[in-house]
N, C-alpha and C positions, 0 to 999 in steps of 0.2 A: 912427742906429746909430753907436754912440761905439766899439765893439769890432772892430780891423780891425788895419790895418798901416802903419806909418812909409811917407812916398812910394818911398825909396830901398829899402824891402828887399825882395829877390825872392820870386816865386811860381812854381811849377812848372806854366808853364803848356802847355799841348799844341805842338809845335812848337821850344820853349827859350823859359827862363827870361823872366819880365819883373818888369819895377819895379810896386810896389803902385802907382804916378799913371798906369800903362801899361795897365793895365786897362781894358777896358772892355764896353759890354753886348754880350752873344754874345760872348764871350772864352771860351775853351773850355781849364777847367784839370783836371789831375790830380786824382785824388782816391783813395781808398780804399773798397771795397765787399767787405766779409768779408776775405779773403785777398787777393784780388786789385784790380789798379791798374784805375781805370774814370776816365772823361772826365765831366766834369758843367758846364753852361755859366752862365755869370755873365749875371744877368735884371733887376739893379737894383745902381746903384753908387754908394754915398754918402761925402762929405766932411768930415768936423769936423776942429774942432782941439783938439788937447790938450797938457798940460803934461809929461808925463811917460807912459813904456812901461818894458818891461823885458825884458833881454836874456837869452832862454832857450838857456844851457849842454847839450849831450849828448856822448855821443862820437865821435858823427858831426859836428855840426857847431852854429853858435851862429847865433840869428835874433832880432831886435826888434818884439817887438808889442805893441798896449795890455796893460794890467794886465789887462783883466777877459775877455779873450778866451781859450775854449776851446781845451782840449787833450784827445787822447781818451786815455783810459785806460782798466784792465783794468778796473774798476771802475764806469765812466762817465766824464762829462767833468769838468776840474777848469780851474780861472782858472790861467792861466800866472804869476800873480804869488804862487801856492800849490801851486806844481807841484814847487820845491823838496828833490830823494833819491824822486820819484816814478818811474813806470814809464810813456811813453806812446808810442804807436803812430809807425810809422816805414814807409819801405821806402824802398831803394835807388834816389834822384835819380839817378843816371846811366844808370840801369836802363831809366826810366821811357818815354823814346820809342823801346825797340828794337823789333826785330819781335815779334808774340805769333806763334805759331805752332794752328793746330787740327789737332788730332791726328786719324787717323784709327784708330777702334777697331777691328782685322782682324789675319788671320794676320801679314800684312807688319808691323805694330807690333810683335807680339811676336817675328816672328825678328829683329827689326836689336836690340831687348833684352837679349834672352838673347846673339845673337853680342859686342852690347858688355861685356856682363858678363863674357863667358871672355876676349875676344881684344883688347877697345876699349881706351880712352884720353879719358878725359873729363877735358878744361881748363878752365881759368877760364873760355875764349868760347867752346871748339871740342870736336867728338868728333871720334875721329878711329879709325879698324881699321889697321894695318900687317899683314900676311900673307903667304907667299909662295903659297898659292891663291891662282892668278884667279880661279877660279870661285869659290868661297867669298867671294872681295871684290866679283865681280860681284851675286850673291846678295846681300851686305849692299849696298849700293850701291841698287839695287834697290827692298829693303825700307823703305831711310832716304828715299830720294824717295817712294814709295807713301805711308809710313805720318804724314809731315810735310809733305811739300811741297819740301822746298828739294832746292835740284838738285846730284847727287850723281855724282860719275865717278870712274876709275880712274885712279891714276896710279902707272907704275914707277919705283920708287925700290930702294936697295942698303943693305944691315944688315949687321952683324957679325956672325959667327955663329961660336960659342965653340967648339961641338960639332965644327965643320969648319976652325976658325981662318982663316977667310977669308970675305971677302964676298960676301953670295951674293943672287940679283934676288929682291923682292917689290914688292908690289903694296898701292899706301895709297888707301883711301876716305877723304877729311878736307871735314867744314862746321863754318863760324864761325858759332856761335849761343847767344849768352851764356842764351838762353831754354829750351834745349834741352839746355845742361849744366847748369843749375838743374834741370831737370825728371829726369834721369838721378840726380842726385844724391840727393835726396828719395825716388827711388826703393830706391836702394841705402840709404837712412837716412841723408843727410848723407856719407857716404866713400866715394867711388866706388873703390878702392884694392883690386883684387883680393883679398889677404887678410883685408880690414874689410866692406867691401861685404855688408849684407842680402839675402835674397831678395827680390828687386821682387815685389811681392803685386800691384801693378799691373795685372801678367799673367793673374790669375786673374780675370778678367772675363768670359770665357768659355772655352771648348773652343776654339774658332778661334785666337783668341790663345794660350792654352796650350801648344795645339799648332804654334803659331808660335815660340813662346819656347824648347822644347824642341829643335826640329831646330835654332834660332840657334845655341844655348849646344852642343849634341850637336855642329857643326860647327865650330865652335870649342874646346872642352873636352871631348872625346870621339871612340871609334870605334866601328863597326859591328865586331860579333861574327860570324864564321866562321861557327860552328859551331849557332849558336841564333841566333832572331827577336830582335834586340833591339841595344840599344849600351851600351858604357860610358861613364860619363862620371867624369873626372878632376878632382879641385880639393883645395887643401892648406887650402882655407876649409872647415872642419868645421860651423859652425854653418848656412852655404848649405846643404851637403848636404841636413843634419839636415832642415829646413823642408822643402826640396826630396822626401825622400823620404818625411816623411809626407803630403804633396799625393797622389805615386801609390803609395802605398799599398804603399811597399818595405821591405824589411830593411836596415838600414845600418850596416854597425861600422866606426868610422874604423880609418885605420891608429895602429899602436902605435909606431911605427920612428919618426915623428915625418915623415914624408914625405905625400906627396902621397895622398888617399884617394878610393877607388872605390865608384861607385855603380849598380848595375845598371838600365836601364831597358826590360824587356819589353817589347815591340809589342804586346802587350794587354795592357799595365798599366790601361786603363780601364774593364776586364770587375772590376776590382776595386773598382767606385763609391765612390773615393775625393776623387775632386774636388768641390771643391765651391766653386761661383764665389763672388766677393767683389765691390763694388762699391769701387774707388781713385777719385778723383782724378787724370787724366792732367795735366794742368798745375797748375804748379809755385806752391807760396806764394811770394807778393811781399811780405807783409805781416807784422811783425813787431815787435821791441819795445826800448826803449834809455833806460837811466837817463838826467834831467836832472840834470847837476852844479854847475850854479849856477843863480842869476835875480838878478841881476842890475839895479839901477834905473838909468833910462836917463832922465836929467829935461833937459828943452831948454833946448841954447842958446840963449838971447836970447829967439828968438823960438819960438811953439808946434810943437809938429809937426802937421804936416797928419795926418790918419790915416784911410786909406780902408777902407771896408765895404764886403762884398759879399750878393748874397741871389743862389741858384744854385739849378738844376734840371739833373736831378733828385734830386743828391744834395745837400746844405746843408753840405756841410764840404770844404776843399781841401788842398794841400799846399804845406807853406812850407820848403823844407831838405829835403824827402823829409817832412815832420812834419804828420801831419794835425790841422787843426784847424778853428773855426766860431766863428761871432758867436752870441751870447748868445739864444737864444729870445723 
């Protein structure tokens, strides 16, 4: 197997990084399977030498491998010494050993959803709720441990508050989970940003969920009606509505005033058999795509480079830079 890697250039291997001469059998590396980041172990590991590799350019990052070693593309695989203004597969090396998270599909996933959507805060690593409810932060709290797993408490903290011109006590739910603001986002379409933000379709997976996501978002972006069964719900994102009320099967006219726009939600809005479940995706793509801007020839000094191969189960291709790729068939 002549198709491999220089001894010095890293591979992303389970744990942190190693040098291609650091490899070896049962060595368990990164790798890519559809969207998502999966583990695949190295089963035979071979030696040559050669005169010459070539150093694959992106905008992520630059790596040296034989000429004739695969790269994956949209298309299929291509030799990296013709990979040259191409398109190939990538995902986020520093990503690669955080936690994944399993989601649990139930009402609890969809209220901590919908309450993120009216009241949250989704970061680079962290979501987080600030509110002056306890109880609404307890609630979300709650839901975020139910519905993921990781452990979630209340903490008081102090805001400014324009309306009162003074500071006044609330109460923040906050977890670090770069896997969990990925997965929030994609939800919302990539901008989690209360005025950008999509309706998460996610939610419509069942009734339970739905109706999880509705009392989240109603308790955060919304109140209960006096006088009739039902709530309103408040938001100056006109196209959320929109989705939102053709789901339960409502009348909706934004406001004109250019302000904030109401949406009625009945207590038997679902005598009006307007839902209709969807199957999403709860976790989030890791996988994705980045032009090479050069290649680069990389001919040895003096003496040849060593260049290691691998042969791996149960996937045949790894990651070198986040960059997926494989030895020649």
């Amino acid at each position: 197997m002549s198709d491999g890697l220089p001894s010095k250039q890293t591979v992303n291997a389970v744990g942190g990084r190693l040098q291609a001469r650091e490899v070896a059998v049962g060595t368990r590396l990164w790798t890519l399977n559809g969207s998502r980041a999966a583990q695949t172990t190295v089963t035979d590991v071979s030696a040559v030498k050669a005169r010459a590799a070539v150093e694959v350019v992106t905008s992520h990052a630059a790596f040296t491998v034989s000429r004739g070693l695969l790269l994956a593309a949209p298309g299929g695989w291509i030799r990296a010494e013709e990979a040259m203004g191409r398109t190939i597969a990538w995902t986020h090396a520093r990503k690669l050993c955080r936690e994944r998270l399993t989601f649990r599909m139930g009402y609890a996933f969809g209220y901590f959803v919908g309450a993120t959507c009216a009241d949250g805060t989704v970061g680079r690593n962290y979501v987080s709720l600030v509110v002056n409810d306890e109880a609404f932060a307890s609630r979300y709290a709650r839901s975020l441990t139910e519905a993921t797993g990781l452990a979630a408490r209340l903490q008081p903290v102090t805001r400014p508050s324009g309306y009162l011109s003074r500071e006044v006590q609330g109460f923040r739910v906050r977890v670090v989970s770069s896997y969990l603001a990925d997965a929030l986002r994609q939800y919302a379409g990539g901008d989690a940003h209360h005025m950008r933000q999509a309706f998460p379709r996610v939610v419509l997976r069942n009734r339970e969920v739905f109706d999880g996501f509705l009392d989240g978002y109603a308790d955060g972006d919304g109140c209960r009606a006096k006088n009739w069964a039902g709530r309103t719900l408040v938001s100056a994102n006109v196209p959320f509505l929109v989705d939102l009320a053709q789901i339960i099967g409502a009348r909706f006219t934004p406001s004109k005033r250019g302000l904030a726009s109401h949406l009625v939600l009945v207590d038997r809005w679902a005598a009006r058999s307007t839902f209709r479940p969807e199957q999403h995706d709860a976790d989030p793509v890791e996988a994705g795509w980045v032009t090479v801007e050069a290649v680069r020839p990389r001919p040895a000094p003096g003496k040849p480079f060593t260049v290691y191969g691998y042969r791996l189960r149960p996937h045949p291709a790894f990651l070198v830079n986040g960059h997926l790729v494989r030895a020649a068939a």
